[in-house]
C-alpha positions as a printed Julia matrix, in Angstrom:
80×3 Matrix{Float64}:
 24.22   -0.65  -20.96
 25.08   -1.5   -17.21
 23.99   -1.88  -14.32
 24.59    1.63  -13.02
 26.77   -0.06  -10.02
 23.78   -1.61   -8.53
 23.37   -5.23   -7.67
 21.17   -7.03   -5.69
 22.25   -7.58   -2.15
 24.14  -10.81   -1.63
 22.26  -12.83    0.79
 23.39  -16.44    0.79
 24.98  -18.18    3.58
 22.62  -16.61    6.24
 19.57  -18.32    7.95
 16.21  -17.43    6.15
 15.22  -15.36    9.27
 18.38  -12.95    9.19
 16.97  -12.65    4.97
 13.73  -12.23    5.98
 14.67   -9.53    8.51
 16.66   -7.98    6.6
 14.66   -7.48    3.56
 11.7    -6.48    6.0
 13.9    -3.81    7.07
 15.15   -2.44    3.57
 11.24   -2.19    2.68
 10.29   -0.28    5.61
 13.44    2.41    5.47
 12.59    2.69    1.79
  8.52    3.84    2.71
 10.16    5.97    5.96
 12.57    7.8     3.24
  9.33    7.99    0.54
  7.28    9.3     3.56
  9.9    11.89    4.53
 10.58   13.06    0.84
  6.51   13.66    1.2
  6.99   15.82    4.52
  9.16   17.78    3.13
  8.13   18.59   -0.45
  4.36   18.61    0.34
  4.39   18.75    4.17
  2.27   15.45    3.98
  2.46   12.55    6.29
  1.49    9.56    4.42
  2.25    7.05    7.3
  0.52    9.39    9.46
 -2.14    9.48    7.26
 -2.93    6.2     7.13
 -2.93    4.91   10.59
 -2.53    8.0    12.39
  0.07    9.92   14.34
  3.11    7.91   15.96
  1.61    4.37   15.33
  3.31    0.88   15.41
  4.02    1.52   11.96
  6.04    4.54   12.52
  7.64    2.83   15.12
  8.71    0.2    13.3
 10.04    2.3    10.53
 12.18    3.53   13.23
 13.59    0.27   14.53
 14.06   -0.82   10.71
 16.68    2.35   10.71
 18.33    1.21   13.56
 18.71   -2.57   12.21
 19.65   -0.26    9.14
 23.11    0.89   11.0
 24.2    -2.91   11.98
 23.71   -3.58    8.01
 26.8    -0.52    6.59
 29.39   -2.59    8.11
 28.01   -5.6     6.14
 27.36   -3.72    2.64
 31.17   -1.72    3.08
 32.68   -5.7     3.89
 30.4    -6.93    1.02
 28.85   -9.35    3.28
 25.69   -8.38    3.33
């Protein structure tokens, strides 16, 4: 069987903060898109939910998107 066209993310040659960051980021738009999927299927705000309405956590999922938008160049390129 393969891999289905996934691979992991090719991250060498950049400093271990630009990995970190980057990684960070992935994490935090994959719990904003679980979170949505929740609003919308069982109007349920799990971020919400745990630290209340518009928090730093929300905010940061936010600001992970955005850092999300520099990263398509990068993954069309296959430099990410």
């Amino acid at each position: 069987m393969g891999d289905a066209g996934f691979s992991t993310p090719d991250l060498t040659g950049r400093s271990a903060a630009a990995r970190v960051a980057t990684m960070v980021a992935l994490m935090l738009l994959i719990i904003g898109g679980f979170n949505w999927a929740l609003v919308g299927l069982f109007n349920m705000d799990f971020v919400a939910a745990l630290f209340g309405p518009m928090t730093v956590a929300a905010r940061a999922v936010g600001v992970a998107a955005l850092y999300g938008l520099t990263l398509l160049p990068r993954l069309a390129q296959g430099t990410l």
